[in-house]
N, C-alpha and C positions, 0 to 999 in steps of 0.2 A: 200698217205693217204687221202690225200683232195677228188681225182680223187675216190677213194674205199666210202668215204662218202656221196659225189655226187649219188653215183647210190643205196646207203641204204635209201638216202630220195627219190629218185625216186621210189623205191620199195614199199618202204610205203603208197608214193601218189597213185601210183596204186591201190592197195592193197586197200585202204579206200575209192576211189573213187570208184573200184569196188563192195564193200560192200555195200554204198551208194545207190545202184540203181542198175537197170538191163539196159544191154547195148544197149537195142533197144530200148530206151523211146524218142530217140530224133525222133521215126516216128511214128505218133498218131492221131488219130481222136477226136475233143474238142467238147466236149459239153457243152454250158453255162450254169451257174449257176445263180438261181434268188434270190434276197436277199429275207430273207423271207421262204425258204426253208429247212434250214440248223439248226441244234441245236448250242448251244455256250453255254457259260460260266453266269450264272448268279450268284449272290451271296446274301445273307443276311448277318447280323450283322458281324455273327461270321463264315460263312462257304461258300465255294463254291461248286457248282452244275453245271452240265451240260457237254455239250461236249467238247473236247478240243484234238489234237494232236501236235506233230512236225513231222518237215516235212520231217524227214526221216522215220516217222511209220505212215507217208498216202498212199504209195504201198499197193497193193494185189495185188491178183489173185481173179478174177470174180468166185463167188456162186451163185446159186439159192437155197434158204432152201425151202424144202417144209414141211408138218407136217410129216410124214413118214423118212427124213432126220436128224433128231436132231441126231441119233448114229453117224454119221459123222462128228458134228460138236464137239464132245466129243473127236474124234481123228485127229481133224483138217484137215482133207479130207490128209491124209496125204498116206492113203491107194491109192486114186483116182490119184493125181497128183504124180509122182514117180521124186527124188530125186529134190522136190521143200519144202522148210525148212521154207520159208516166210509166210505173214500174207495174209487175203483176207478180200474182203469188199463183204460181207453175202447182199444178195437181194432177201427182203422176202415182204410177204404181213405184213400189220400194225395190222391186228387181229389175227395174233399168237403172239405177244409179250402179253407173260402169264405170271405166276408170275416162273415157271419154265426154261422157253426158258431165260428171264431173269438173273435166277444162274448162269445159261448153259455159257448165255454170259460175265455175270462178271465173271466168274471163267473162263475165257479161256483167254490165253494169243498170240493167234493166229489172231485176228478179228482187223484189221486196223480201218472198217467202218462199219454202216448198212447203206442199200439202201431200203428204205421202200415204200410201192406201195398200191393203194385202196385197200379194195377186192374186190374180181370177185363176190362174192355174198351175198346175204340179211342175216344181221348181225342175230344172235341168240340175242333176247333180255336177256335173263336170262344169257349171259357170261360176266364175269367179264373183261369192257372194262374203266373204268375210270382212267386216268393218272394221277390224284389226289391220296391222302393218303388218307386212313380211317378215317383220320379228317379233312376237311379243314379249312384251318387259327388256326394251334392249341395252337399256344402259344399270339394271340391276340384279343382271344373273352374273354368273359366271364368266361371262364374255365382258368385261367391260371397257372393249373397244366401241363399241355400238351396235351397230347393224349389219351383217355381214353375210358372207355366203355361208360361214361354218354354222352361223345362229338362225339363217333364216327358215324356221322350221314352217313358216304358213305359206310359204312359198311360190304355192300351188292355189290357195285361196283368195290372198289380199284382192280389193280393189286396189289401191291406194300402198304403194310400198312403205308411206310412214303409216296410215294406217287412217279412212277418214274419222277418228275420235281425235286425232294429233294432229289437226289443222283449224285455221281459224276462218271461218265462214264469216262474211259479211252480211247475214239475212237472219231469217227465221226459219224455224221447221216445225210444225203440226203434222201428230200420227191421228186419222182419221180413220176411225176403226166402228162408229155408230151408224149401221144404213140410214135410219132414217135422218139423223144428220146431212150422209153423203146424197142422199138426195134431193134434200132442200138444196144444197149447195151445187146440185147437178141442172135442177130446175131453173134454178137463177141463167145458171151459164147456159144453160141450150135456151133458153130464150131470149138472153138480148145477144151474146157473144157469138154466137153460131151464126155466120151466113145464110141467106135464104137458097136455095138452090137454085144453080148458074151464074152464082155472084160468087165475090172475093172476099170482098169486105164490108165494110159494115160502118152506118153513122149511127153517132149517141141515140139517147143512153145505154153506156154497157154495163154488165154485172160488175162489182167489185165488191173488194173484202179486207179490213184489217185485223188487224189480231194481234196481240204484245207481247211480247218476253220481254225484260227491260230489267237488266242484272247492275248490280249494287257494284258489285268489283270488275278489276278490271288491272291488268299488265300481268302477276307472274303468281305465286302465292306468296312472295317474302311482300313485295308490294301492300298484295290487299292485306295479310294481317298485319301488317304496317298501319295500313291505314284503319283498321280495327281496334289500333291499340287505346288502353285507358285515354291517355293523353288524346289522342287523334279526337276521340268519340268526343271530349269531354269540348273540343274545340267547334267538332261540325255541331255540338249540341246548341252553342251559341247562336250557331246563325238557322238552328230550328231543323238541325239532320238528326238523326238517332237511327240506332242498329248497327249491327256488324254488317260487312261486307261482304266475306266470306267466311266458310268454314269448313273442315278438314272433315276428310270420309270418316264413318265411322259404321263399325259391323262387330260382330259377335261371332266368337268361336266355340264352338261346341264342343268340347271335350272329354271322352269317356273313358273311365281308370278301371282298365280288366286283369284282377283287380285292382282297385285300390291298395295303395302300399300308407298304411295310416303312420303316422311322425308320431316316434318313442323319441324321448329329449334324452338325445343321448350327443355325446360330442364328438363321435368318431368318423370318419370319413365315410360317407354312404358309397354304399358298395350294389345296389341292387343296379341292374342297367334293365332298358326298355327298347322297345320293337315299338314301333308309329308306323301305324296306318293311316294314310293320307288321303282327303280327297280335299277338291276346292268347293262352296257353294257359294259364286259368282260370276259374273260375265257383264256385259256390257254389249249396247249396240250403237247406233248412230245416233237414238236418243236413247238414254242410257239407261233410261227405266224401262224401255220396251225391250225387253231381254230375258227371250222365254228359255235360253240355255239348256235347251232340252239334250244336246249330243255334247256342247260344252259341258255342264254341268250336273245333270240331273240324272243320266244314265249312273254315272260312275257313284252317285250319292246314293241309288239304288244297290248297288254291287256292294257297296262299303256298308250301307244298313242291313245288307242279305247276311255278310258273314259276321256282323255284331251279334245280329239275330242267331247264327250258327254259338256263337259266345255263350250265349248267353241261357241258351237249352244244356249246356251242359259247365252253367257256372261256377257249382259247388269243386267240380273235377279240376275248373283251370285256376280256380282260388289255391286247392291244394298243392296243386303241383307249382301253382307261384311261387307259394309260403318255400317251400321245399328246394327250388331254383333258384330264387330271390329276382325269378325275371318275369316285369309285369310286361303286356300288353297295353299303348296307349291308340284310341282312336280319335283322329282330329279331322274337323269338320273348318278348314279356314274362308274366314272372310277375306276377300278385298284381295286377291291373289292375282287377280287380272291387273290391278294398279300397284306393280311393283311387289310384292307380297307384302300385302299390308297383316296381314292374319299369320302367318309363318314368321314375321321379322319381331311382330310385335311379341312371339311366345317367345323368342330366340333372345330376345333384350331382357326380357323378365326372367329368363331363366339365369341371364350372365348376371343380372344383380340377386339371386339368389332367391327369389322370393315365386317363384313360380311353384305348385299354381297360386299360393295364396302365400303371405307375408304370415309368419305364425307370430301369434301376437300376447297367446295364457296358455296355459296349460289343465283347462277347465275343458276343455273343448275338445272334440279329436278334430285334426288335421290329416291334411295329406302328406305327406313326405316330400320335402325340396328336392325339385329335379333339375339337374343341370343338362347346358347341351353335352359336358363329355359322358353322361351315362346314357347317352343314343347310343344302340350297337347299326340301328339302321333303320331307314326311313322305304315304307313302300307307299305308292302312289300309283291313283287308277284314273287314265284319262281316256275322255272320248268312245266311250262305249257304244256299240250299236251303229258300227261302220264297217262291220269286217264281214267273214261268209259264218263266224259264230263258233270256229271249228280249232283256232289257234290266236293266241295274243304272243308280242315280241315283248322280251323286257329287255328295256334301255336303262344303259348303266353307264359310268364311268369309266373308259378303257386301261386306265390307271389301275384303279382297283379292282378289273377284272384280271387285269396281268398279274398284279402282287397276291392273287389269288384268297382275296378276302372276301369272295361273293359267292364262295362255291355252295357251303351251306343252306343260307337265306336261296339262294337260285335251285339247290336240290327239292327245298320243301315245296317252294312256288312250282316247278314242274310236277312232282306227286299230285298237289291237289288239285292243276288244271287236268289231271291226267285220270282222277278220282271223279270228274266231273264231263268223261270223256271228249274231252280236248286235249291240247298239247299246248307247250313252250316252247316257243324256238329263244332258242339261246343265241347270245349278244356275241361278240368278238373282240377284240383290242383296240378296233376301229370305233368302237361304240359310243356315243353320246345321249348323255340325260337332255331332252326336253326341256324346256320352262316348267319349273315346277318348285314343290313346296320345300323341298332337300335342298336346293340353291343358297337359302338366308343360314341355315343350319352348317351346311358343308362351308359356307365363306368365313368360320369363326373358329369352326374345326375340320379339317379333311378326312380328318378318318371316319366321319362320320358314312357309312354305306345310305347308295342310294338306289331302288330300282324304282324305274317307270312300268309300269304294266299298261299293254296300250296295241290298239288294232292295224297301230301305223310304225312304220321301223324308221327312217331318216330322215321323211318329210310328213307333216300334216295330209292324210288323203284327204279328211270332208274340207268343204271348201266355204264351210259358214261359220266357222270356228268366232265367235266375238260379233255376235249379227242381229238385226232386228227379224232376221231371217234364220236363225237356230231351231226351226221346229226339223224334229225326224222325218214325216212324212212318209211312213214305211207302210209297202204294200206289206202283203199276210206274210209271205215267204222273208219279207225284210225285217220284219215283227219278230217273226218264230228266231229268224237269228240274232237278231238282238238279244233274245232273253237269252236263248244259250250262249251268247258273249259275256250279257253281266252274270251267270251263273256260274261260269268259266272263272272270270277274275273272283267273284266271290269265294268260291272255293280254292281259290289259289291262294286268295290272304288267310283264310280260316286254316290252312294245314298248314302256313309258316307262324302263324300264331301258335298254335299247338304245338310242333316242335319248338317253336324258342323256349314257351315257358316247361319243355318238358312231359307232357300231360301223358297221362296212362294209355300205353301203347293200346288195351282192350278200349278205350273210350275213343281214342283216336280213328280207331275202325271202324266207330256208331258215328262219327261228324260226317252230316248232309247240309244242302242248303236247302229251305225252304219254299220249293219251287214256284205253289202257289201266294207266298208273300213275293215271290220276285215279280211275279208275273199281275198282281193283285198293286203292287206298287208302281210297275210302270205303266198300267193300266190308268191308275191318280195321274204320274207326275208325268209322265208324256201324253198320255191320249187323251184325258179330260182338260174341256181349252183352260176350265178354271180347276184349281188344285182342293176346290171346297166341294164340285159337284162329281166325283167320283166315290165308289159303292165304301172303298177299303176306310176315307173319311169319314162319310156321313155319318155312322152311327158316333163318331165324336160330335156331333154337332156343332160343328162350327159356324157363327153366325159371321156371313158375308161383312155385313156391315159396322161388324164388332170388328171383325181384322181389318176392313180400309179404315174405321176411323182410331186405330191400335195403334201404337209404337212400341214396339218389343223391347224389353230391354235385360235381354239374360244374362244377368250378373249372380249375384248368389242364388237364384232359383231360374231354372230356365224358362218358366215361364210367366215371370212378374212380367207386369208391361205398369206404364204411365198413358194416358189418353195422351194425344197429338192434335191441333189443332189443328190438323190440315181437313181442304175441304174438298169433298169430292174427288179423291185420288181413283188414280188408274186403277182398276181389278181385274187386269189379264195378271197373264206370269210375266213376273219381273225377278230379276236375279242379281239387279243391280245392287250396291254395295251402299252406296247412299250417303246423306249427310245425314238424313232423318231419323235413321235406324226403322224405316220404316217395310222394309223387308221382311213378308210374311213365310219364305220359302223356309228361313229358319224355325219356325212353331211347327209347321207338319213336319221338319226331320226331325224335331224334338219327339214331337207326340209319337212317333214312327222308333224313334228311340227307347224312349220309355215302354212301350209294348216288346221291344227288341231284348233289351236288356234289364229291365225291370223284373222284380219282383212284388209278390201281395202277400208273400209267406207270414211278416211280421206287422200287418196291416190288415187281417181277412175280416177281424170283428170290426172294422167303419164301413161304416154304410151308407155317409152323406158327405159331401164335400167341407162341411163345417168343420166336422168331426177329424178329417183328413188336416185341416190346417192346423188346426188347435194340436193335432196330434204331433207335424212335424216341430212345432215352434220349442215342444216338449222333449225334442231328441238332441242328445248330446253329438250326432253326429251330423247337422245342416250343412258344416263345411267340406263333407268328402261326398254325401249321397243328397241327390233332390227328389224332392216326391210333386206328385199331380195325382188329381181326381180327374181321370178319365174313363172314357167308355173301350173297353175291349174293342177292336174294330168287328170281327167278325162275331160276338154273342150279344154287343151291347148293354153290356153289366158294365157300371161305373165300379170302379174300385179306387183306391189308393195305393199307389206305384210309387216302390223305392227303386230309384239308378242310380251308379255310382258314374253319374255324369253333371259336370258340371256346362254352365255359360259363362265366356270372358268378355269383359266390354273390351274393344280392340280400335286401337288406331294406331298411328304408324311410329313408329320411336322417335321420328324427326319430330315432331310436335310435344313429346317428352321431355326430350333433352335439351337445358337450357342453351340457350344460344347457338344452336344447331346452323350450319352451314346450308343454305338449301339451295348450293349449286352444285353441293355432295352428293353422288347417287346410291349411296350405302343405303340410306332407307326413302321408302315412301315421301313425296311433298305433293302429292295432288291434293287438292281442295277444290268446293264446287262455290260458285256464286251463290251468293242470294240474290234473290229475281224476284219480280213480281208479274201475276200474268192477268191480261184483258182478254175478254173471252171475244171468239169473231163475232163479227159483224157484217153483213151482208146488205148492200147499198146499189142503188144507181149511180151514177156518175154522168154528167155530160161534160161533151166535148170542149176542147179549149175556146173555140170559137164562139162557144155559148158563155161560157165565165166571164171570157172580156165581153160577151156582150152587154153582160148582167153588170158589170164593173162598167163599161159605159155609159150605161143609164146612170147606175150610181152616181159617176162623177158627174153627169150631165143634171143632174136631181141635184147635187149639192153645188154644185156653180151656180145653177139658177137662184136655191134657195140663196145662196150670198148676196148675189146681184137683189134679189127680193129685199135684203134684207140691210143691204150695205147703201141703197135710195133711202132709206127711211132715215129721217132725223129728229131733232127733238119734237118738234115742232108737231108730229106726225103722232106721239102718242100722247101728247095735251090737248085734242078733241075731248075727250072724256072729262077731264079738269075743266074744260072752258064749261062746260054742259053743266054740269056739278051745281059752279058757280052762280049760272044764271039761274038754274033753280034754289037757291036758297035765297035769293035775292028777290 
């Protein structure tokens, strides 16, 4: 009985260990995986999104989808591959995921993974390529009914009316971006998967491939930090788990005080008000790290460093005329604005507790002066640059406060300077509505805060890649030449409402230009160089590739202290994403871009080594209002040491702040990403089902016999050797 029980669990183990897996995976070719590549698990308040598997539905069998192929993926290639029952991991290009291929894939139950790849050619502007929803941010702007026809500003773009980042995929996804990767991985499949010609299909062995993402969290983010708590850990640590599960985006705001208004301790009500200039530095795609943001993001960061840059040639004049007005200039760089404003909500919290930008703590020290949101007189904001004909931008405003006639002003200055820079403003209506934008978190605590958008589109979203893995410009010559006079256009439109707010000398007002070669020098770097380190305007800072992938930046009181990062082998395209890691490099070249912008070397010209620069700041009574860096000029290559009066804020979302925060409240940010761990592919044979059972009936056939061999035998059968023994000592 014992011995008959014995070989039903052996049968078993077989049996599931065969199901398990196919029998030739222990011989394979590995290809690594880079972090950064991969989709995973994120979540808000109440729901999770993103990719996820286990590790027994990370098998397939290698596909190539092409647009001609979709009827096969309806019968799961099951006509092609003959008596194979398994799942495959589909490798397609990233601009057929339409809103149909999409259904195609949620509704099949056969698709392990996608393996998603450039494309081979110049995108159709008019296809709906944005990874975003029809709305974005919809349950934390202004609208919070949700989604709707008055908020859907991408309207024209989404695949996906929620958006595919706000659903939850049952597979995996790998961005394969390494030819010679892609073609090991092509070798495989054209040689066992591809039919021979005048055939159909095909017998074992075929190519196949796994690969893992395998995330730690899992249901909502109240959930997993739930399950991350003291007690939780202290519980899983018993039975041999450890780590958190998940954790909460986190990014850095960049902040620059034109100028700085320094804190006299004095106790009277602060009376100085501020002008914000706005842009975002974020985005997001279908994997969220692969988000070159170049028309979401990076145009308008250019436009916004053009007229820092315009600031900052003539900074002694706008110092003066501050002192004199008591009205400073703020420029803000936010993170995490695609995920609810994470970077806008979190200055707007800090400012309501009083302590923004910093908590004053002695009086040994100079500070910056506490700003609150009511000393906003108004917020401008520059999106999506480098989609118009270069020759006019619309500003989107508030029809409220266009009606009560509180934007005439701010809207005078902003036409003058687009019109200094020979373009024009076409002006807003009563009908008018602000966009998703960074005035949203600020206007819902105060409304009188003013808000305009400056932007190439008037009611709806025109580009159609708006939040994409597919955000690159791609501009012929003539699309180029207009883009720069687009961001040259809004540049010059912030820098003349800067100037009028704080007042500045009507003769110096008539010397403010942009800098056409830094405009054109920078979107040279941060659009047309694929990497942001191998353009001319960087190099001579030398930046070491390998220093920023294995960096984590962390600008808090110096914007460019960092901490080393264990991560290994990350992604090094452009990425714009917001992150958990802070490992977002796009923030150190707007720094270093900053610093050149705004900077001075007037009280720093006798250092001459970067030692001497550190020792130097640690010795200034001023580190909490100005940061300094040892950097190289871009265009002489003379290192210096640079004072801005810019700071970094570490930034996350107020809901992870405030104790016992509601997070099915949409008032602030609750997105948090998984922790995950990843198995890099693997490329394998596979045979057919009818070979495993056949390999499984020898098996059994092998282990019945041994029984039977072995269930004849009695005592009697291994005391030959005893009986032998015996008569030899005898």
């Amino acid at each position: 009985m014992a011995s008959s029980l014995t070989i039903l669990c052996f049968l078993g183990y077989v049996l599931t260990s065969c199901r398990g897996g196919p029998l030739t995976d222990d011989i394979y070719i590995e290809i690594p995986i880079k972090a950064g590549t991969v989709g995973y698990r994120l979540f808000n308040g109440t729901h999770q999104f993103g990719f996820h598997t286990s590790e027994s539905e990370s098998r397939g069998v290698l596909v190539f989808l092409k647009k001609d192929d979709v009827e096969e993926l309806h019968n799961c290639w099951r006509r092609r591959f003959k008596g194979y029952h398994g799942k495959y991991h589909v490798v397609l290009s990233i601009d057929m995921i339409d809103i149909t291929l999409v259904d195609d894939i949620l509704k099949s139950d056969c698709i392990a993974g996608l393996i998603v790849l450039d494309p081979e050619s110049r995108l159709d502007p008019s296809k709906r390529l944005s990874h975003d929803g029809a709305c974005p941010n919809p349950t934390s702007g202004m609208h919070s009914g949700g989604c709707s026809s008055d908020n859907a500003w991408n309207e024209r773009g989404y695949i996906l009316y929620e958006g595919l980042r706000n659903i939850d995929w049952r597979m995996q996804i790998l961005y394969m971006y390494n030819q010679t990767h892609l073609e090991t991985i092509k070798q495989c499949h054209d040689l066992f998967n591809v039919p021979s010609e005048g055939s159909s299909s095909l017998s074992p062995p075929f190519c196949a491939a796994s690969f893992g993402i395998f995330n730690r969290g899992a249901g909502s983010t109240e959930i997993c930090l739930r399950r991350s708590s003291a007690w939780t850990r202290a519980v899983d640590e018993i039975f041999g788990k450890s780590g958190d599960f998940c954790s909460w985006l986190y990014g850095v705001n960049l902040m620059a005080f034109l100028p700085p208004k320094v804190y006299k301790n004095s106790s009277s009500v602060p009376t100085t008000r501020y002008l914000m200039i706005a842009v975002r530095q974020d985005s997001f795609g279908l994997i969220p790290e692969v988000s070159p943001g170049e028309i979401s993001v990076l145009t308008s960061v250019i436009a916004v460093l053009a007229a820092a840059r315009g600031i900052g040639l003539h900074a002694s004049a706008f110092e003066k005329a501050a002192e004199h007005s008591d009205r400073h200039v703020l420029i803000a760089f936010f993170d995490g604005e695609s995920f609810d404003y994470i970077g806008s909500s979190d200055i707007e919290y800090t400012m309501g507790l009083g302590t923004f930008p910093e908590k004053i703590k002695n009086n040994s020290t100079a500070w910056i002066d506490p700003i609150a949101v009511s000393q906003l007189d108004g917020i401008v904001e520059i999106q999506q640059l480098g989609t118009g004909d270069g020759s006019k931008l619309n500003a989107l405003i508030d029809g409220h406060q266009f009606q009560e006639g509180q934007l005439q002003d701010l809207l005078a200055s902003l036409s003058a300077g687009a019109s200094a820079a020979g373009g024009s403003l076409v002006h807003p209506t009563a009908d008018s509505r602000v966009p998703p934008s960074s005035w949203y978190p600020f206007a819902r605590v105060n409304p009188s805060v003013k808000g305009v958008v400056l932007a190439p589109f008037s009611d709806k979203y025109e580009y159609r890649r708006v939040n994409s893995m597919l955000d690159r410009a791609s501009w012929t010559a003539k699309e180029r030449s207009a883009a720069i006079s687009e961001i040259t256009l809004a540049a010059s439109a912030v820098l003349r409402a800067a100037a009028d707010y704080v007042h500045l000398d009507p003769v110096v007002k008539k010397s403010l230009t942009i800098d056409h070669k830094f405009v054109s020098d920078l979107t040279e770097c941060f659009v047309g160089s694929e990497k942001w380190t191998d353009c001319s305007f960087f190099a001579k800072m030398e930046f070491d590739a390998e220093f920023l992938a294995r960096s984590a930046f962390s600008m808090l009181s110096n914007p460019l202290c960092f901490w080393l990062s264990p991560i290994s082998e990350p992604y090094l395209g452009k990425s714009t994403y917001i992150s958990a890691e802070a490992t977002n490099t796009l923030r150190v070249f707007i720094a270093h871009a900053l610093f050149y912008a705004i900077g001075s070397t007037a009280d720093t010209s006798n250092i001459t080594d970067e030692k001497s620069c550190a020792e130097f700041t640690k010795n200034q009574n001023d580190f909490h209002v100005y940061s300094y860096s040892w950097q190289a000029d871009p265009y002489t290559g003379v290192y210096r040491c640079y004072r801005a009066p810019f700071r970094g804020f570490e930034t996350i979302s107020p809901a992870f702040q405030i104790e016992g925060y509601d997070f099915k409240n949409n008032t602030y940010s609750t997105w948090t990403e998984s922790i995950y761990t990843i198995e890099n592919l693997r490329l394998y044979l596979v045979q057919g089902e009818s070979y495993e059972y056949s390999m499984l009936l020898i098996g059994i056939v092998f282990a019945v016999v041994s029984f039977l061999i072995v269930g004849r035998c009695n005592e009697d059968t291994f005391m030959i050797k005893r009986e032998e023994s015996r008569v030899e000592e005898e």
